[in-house]
C-alpha positions, 0 to 999 in steps of 0.5 A, spaced: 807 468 642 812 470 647 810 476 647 803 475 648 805 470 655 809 476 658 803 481 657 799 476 659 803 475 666 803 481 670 808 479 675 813 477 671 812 483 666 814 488 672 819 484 675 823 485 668 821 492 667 824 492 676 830 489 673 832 493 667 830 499 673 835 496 678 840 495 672 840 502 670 841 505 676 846 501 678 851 503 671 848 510 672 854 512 677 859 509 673 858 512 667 864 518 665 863 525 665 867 531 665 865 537 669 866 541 664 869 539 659 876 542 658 876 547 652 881 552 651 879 558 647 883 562 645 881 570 645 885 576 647 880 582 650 884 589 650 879 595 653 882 601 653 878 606 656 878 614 654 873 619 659 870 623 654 872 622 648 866 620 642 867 613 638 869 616 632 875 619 637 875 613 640 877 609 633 881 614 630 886 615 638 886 608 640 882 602 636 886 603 629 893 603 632 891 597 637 889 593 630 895 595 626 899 594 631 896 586 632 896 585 625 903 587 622 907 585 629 904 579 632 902 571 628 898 565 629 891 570 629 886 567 626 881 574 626 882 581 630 875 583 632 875 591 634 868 596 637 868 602 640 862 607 643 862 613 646 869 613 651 871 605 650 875 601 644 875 594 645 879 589 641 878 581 640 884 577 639 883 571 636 888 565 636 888 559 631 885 553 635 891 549 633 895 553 636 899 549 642 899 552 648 905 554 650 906 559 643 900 561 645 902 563 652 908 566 647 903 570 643 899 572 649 906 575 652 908 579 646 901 582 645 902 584 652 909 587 651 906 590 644 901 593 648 906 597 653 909 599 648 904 603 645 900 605 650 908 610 652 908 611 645 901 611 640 895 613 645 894 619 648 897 621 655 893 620 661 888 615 660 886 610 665 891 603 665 889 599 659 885 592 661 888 586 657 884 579 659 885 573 656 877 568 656 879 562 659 873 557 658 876 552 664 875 556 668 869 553 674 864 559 672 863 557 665 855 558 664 851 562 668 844 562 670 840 568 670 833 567 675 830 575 675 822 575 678 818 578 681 819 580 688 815 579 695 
């Protein structure tokens, strides 16, 4: 019965719905938000570049140590993802997500002692400088958008 009166009175029916319209725009700027919302992920690449060297070479010459060396020496992994094409290894280091922050810097320091060591005494000489990086989801660029068209 009520309902049937608001639709019948068309001024009261737009003030309410003005209302609600008004109301929401004045919660809206005090709704919390993150930016980007702080996640650490915890994932190690290791790039080893071999000039000329076939995939095969490439796996036999430098994954395989780099992935025996991780496995036997260091903790707290919870997977160790390794790829190579022709002149390049690559290694995913993957800690577990429980991990605190500070072992997990820890870890990171001694992947990075490990991997000077091995690179003076198991790789091959001459190799261009092994490139070790750590994926940091906080940073400020976490998503990035591709617009590709056409030109004028």
């Amino acid at each position: 019965m009520w309902l049937n009166k608001l639709y019948h009175n068309h001024v009261f029916a737009t003030l309410a719905y003005l209302l609600v319209v008004v109301l929401g725009l004045l919660a809206y700027p005090q709704l919390p938000r993150e930016r980007a919302p702080e996640e650490q992920s915890h994932v190690v690449n290791i790039t080893v570049t071999l000039p000329g060297v076939s995939a095969d070479d490439a796996e036999k010459l430098a994954l395989d140590p780099i992935e025996r060396m991780i496995r036997t020496k260091l903790k707290d992994l919870e997977f160790v993802h390794g790829m190579t094409v022709k002149g390049v290894a690559i290694v995913a280091v993957t800690f577990k997500e429980d991990i605190k922050q500070s072992i997990y810097e820890r870890r990171v320091q001694e992947l990075r002692r490990e991997m000077q060591a091995l690179v003076s005494a198991d790789l091959p000489t001459g190799i261009p400088p092994v490139d070790l990086q750590e994926q940091n989801s906080t940073a400020p660029d976490v998503f990035a958008i591709l617009v590709y068209g056409p030109g004028n």
